[in-house]
Each structure stands twice: as structure tokens, then as C-alpha cells.
N, C-alpha and C positions, 0 to 999 in steps of 0.2 A: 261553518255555518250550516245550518239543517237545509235538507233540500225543500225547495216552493212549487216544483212540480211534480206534484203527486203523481206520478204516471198511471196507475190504476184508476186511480178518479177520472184525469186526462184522457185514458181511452174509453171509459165510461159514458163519458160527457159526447165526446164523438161518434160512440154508437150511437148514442140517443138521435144527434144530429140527424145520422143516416134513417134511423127510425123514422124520422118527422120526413125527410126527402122523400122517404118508399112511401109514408103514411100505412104503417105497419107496426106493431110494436108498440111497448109502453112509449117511447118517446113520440109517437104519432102526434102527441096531444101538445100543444103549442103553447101549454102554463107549463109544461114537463120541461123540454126544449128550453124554452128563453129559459126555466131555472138553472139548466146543465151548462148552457151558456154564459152564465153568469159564473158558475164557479170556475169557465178557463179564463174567462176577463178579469177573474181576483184572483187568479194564481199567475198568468201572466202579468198583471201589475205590481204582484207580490215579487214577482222573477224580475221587474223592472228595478224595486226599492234596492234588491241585491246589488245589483251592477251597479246600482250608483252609490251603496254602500261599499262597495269594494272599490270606487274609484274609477266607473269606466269612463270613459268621455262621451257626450251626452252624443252625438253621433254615431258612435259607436252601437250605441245603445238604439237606437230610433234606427238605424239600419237597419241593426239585426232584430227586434224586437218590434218595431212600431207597425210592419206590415201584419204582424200578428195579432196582433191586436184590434187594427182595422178590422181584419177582417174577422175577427169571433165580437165584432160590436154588427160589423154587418149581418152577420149570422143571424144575431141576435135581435136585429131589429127584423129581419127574415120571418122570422118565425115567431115574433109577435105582432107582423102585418103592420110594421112601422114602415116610413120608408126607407127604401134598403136599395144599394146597390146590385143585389142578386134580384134578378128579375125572372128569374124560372129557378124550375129542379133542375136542370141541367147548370146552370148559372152557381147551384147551391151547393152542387157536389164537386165543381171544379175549387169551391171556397172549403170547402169540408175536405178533398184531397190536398191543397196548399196547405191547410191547420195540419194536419197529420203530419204529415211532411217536415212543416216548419217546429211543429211541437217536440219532430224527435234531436232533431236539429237541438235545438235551446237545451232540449234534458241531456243531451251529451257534453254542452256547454257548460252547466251546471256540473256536472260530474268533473269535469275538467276542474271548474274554480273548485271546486269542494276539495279536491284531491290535493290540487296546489296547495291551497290552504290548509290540509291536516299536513301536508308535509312540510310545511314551513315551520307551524305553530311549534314545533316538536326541533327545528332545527337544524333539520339535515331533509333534502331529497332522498325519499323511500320509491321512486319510480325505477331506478334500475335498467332507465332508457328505456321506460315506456312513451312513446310518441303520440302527442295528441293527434288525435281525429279531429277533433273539434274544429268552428268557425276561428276562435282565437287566436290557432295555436301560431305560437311564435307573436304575438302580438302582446307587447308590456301595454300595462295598466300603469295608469299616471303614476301610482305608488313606486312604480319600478322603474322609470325614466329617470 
């Protein structure tokens, strides 16, 4: 399955973030921001459809996934003067270091499923005792219970 987190885009979207926190930068501008915001809220929902196309258990999934999401909606309502649980810059950059944080988290998760998955599709395990890093590893998906 193609990867849903564009990592490029993802730390694109994040600079911008920090742009709008410093108020410096193309992202300063708060229609820039809530749009860059939006495309981690549709890559992370798009990274949701995965996991439960593959089968994860819906806790699973909202563990690892759902505080991520909170918080790029909070972000989001941030910086278009919605109400929002970030109540300063200080408040914004501790939600802007948690998304980094958590986004790289997910994209090595993703790299994990992806990997599993070419190696299976094919038939045989091509890892070689390669060991995941990732949140999952060691953790079977209802398909493999």
C-alpha cells in the first residue's frame, strides 16, 4: 500500500506552524497555517483509513493515532482564532513539538506496515532480521491472530 504520509509535505506543514507561532515567515498569515493544517488532518485521516484497512483494532488505532489528530484540529482551530485548547505561543509550540514528535513516530509505523506488506505480498520475509523500531512491533493485526 502507497505511503499517506508524505513526509516532505508533513514537515512543510510544520514549518509553516512554527512560522505562524514566531509570526515570521510565509506561514505567519493565519489562511496559510489553518491550510497547512489541513493537509496533516487529511493525511493523518488518510493514515487512519490504512490501519483499519489493514485491520488494526480500533484502539489500537485511537491510541496511537487519535491524540494526533486532536491536536493538528487544535492547532488548527489555533490559528484560525477558533476556540482552541492552545491558549498562547507557548501552549502552540508545546502542540507543534508533540505533532513532530508524534508524526515521526506514525511514519516509521507506516514504513513498518508497508514493509510487512511488500514482504508478504511476494511470499517470503525479505527482512533478514530486520527489527522493528516502530510502536507495533511484535504486535499481530486481527488478520494475524
Amino acid at each position: 500500500m502507497a505511503s499517506v504520509l508524505n513526509m516532505r509535505r508533513m514537515h512543510y506543514a510544520l514549518e509553516k506552524f512554527s512560522d505562524f507561532i514566531r509570526g515570521s515567515g510565509s506561514g505567519a498569515q493565519s489562511a496559510y497555517a489553518a491550510e497547512r493544517a489541513t493537509v496533516v488532518i487529511d493525511s493523518l485521516c488518510a493514515f487512519e483509513e490504512k490501519l483499519q484497512a489493514r485491520g488494526t483494532r480500533a484502539d489500537d488505532i485511537e491510541f496511537y493515532l487519535g491524540t494526533a489528530i486532536y491536536a493538528a484540529c487544535q492547532f488548527q482551530a489555533y490559528v484560525t482564532g477558533d476556540k482552541s485548547d492552545i491558549a498562547n505561543q507557548s501552549a502552540a509550540r508545546v502542540y507543534l513539538d508533540f505533532l513532530e514528535a508524534k508524526i515521526e513516530k506514525l511514519h516509521l509505523l507506516e514504513q513498518d506496515m508497508d514493509s510487512w506488506a511488500a514482504d508478504n505480498a511476494i511470499g517470503g520475509d525479505l527482512s533478514s532480521g530486520f527489527i522493528s523500531k516502530g510502536p507495533f512491533r511484535g504486535v499481530p493485526t486481527e488478520s494475524q491472530k
